[in-house]
C-alpha positions in Angstrom: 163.9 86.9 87.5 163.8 91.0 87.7 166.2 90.4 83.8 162.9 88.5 82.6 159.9 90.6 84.2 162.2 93.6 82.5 162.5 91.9 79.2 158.6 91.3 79.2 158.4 94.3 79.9 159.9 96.4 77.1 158.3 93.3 75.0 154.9 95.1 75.8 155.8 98.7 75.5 157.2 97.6 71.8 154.1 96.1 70.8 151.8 99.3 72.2 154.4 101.7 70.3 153.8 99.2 67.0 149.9 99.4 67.3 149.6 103.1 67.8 152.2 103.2 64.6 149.4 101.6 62.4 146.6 103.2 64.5 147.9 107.0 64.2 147.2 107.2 60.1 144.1 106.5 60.1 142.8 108.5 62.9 144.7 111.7 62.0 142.9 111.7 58.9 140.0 111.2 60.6 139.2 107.8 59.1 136.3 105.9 60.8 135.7 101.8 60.2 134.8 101.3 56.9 136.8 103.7 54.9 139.3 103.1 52.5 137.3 99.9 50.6 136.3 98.1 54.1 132.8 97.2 54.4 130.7 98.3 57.3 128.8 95.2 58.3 126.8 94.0 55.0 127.3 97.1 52.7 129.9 95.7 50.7 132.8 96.9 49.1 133.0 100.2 47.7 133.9 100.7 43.7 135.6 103.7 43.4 134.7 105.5 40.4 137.4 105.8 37.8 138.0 109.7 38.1 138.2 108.9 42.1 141.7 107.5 41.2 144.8 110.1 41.2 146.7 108.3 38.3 143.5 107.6 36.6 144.4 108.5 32.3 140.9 107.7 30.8 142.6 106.0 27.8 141.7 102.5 26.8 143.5 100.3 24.6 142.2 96.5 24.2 142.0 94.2 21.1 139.9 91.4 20.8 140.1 88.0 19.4 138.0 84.8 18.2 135.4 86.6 16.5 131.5 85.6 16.7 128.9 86.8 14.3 125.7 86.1 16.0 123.4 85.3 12.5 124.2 86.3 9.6 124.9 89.4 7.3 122.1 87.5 5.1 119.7 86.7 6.9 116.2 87.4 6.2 113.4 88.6 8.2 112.5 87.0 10.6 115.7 86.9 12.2 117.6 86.1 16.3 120.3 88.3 16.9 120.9 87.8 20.8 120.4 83.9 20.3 120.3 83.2 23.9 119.7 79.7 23.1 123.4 80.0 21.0 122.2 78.1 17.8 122.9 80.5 15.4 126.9 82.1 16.6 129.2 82.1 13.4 132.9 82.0 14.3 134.3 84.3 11.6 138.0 85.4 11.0 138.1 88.9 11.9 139.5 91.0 15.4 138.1 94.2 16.9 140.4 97.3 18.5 139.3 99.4 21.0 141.2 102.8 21.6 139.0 105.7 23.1 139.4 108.4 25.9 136.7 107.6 28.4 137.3 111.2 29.6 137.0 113.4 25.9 134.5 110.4 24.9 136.7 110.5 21.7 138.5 107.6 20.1 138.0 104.8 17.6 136.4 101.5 17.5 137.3 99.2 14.4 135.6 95.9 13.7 136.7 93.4 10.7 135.4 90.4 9.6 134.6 88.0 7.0 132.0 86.3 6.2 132.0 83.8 3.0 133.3 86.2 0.3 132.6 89.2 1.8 134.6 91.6 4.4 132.9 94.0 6.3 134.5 96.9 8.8 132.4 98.5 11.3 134.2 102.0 11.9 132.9 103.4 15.2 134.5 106.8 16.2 131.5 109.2 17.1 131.0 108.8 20.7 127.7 110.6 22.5 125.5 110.2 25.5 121.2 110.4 25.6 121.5 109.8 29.1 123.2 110.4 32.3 124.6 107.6 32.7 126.2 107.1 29.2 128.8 109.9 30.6 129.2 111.7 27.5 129.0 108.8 25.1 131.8 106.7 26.6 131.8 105.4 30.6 133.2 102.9 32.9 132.6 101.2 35.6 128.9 101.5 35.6 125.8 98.5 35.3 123.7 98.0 32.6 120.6 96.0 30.7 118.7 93.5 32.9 117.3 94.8 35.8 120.0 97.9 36.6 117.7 100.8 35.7 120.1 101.4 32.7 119.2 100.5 29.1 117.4 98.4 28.0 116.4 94.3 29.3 117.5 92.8 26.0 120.3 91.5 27.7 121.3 90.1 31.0 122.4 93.0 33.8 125.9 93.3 33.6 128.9 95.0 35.1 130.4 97.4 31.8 134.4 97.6 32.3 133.9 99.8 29.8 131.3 100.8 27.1 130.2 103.6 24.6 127.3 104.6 21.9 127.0 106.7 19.1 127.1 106.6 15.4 129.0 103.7 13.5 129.6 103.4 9.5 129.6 99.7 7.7 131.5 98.8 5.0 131.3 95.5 2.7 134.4 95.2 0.5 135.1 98.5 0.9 131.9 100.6 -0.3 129.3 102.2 2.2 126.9 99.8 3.5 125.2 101.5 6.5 125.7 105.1 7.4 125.5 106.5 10.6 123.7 103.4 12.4 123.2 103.8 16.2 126.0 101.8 17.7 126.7 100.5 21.2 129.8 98.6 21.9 130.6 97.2 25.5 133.4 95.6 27.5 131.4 92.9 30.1 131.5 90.2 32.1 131.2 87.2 30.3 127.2 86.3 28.8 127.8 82.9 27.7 128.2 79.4 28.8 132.2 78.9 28.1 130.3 74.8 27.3 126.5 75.3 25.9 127.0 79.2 24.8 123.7 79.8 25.9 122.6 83.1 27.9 121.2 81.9 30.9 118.4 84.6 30.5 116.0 85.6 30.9 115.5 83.5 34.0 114.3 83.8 38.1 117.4 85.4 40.7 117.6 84.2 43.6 121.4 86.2 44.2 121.4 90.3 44.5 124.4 90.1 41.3 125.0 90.4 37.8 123.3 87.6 35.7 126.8 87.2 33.9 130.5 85.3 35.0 132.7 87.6 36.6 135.2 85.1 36.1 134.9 86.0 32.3 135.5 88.8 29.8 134.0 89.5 26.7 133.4 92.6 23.9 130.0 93.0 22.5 129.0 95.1 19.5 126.1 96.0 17.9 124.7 97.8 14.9 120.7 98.9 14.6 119.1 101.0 12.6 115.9 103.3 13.2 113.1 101.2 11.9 112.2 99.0 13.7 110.3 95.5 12.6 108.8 93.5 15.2 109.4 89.9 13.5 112.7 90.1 14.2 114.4 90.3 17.7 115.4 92.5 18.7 112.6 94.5 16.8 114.4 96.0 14.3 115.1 96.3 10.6 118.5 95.5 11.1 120.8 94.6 14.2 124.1 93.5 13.5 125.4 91.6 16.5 129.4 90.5 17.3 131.3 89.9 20.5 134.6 88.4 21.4 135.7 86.4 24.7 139.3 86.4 23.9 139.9 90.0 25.3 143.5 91.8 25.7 144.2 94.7 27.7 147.3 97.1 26.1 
């Protein structure tokens, strides 16, 4: 009997020793409940922003596949280039890279695609920021369009993986088409219904989240000019519109 109270015994003192183990970290580095990406009763998760990471590179390679041409490159006035209804997406051949420094806001973005007889290439590689929350012209990790407070609401609030503006060139069988077009390319959560391709938006929340699928990925791109022309929407002269859902990270 004194063999088993003894055994229970040291049983106990093991599993104090064990908890203050796992206990001591914490509290000698002063860490209170909720640190470390544990939520405090209903204030969520913290995201940590990219430059918060030690190993963070701020270099971004992905490619992306199954190209969409939302129109056409002859389409006349007056024109839908969202399409949130998704009546008028083009699946053309063509692939877009994506290989920036989200920290020099340098890099390159390179969109080709066909459509009919004609190629085109997008060449984005001039990267700057109008506001704060553009970081520089390239940023991640940050919301945007809907409701966020960021952009504008031509598009459903999203969470940006990644996403940069700045000045793009277009080319159509290799001569200058467009030269130095505001550009804006992002890397999102997925806008369309995988089934109907619509954009639910806009349309009444009832959740506190994005108005996209998390459990997607796609790469938008688009090319505006300054004039603007209010027949078409958006209201501009021209707004060339491509995104991509088959996404790979290098």
């Amino acid at each position: 009997m004194r063999q088993i109270r003894s055994s229970m015994f040291v049983a106990a003192l093991g599993l104090v020793f064990l908890s203050l183990i796992y206990l001591k970290p914490a509290t000698s580095l002063g860490a209170g409940p909720g640190q470390f990406g544990t939520p405090k009763g209903d204030e969520g998760t913290r995201i940590f922003n990219a430059t918060e990471h030690p190993d963070y590179s701020g270099q971004f390679r992905l490619t992306g596949q199954g190209t969409v041409l939302v129109g056409s490159m002859h389409d006349r006035s007056p024109w839908d280039h969202l399409d949130y209804a998704g009546k008028r997406l083009n699946p053309v051949p063509g692939r877009i890279l994506v290989e920036v420094d989200e920290r020099t806001n340098a890099g390159l973005v390179l969109a080709d695609f066909v459509e009919g007889t004609d190629r085109y290439r997008i060449v984005f590689d001039r990267f700057a920021g109008a506001v704060p929350y553009q970081d520089g012209g390239i940023a991640t990790r940050v919301y945007e369009h809907g409701d966020s407070g960021n952009g504008d609401p031509l598009y459903p609030k999203t969470w940006l993986y990644l996403a940069g503006w700045g000045k793009a060139d277009v080319f159509k069988n290799g001569d200058l088409l467009l030269k130095d077009y505001a550009a804006h390319f992002m890397v999102m959560e997925r806008s369309r219904d995988p089934k109907t391709h619509e954009v639910n938006y806009p349309t009444k929340r009832t959740l506190p989240g994005e108005e996209t699928d998390p459990a997607g990925m796609e790469i938008d791109l688009w090319v505006r000019s300054k004039d603007q022309n209010t027949k078409n929407f958006p209201p501009y002269e021209t707004f060339i519109h491509l995104y991509w859902e088959e996404v790979t990270w290098r």
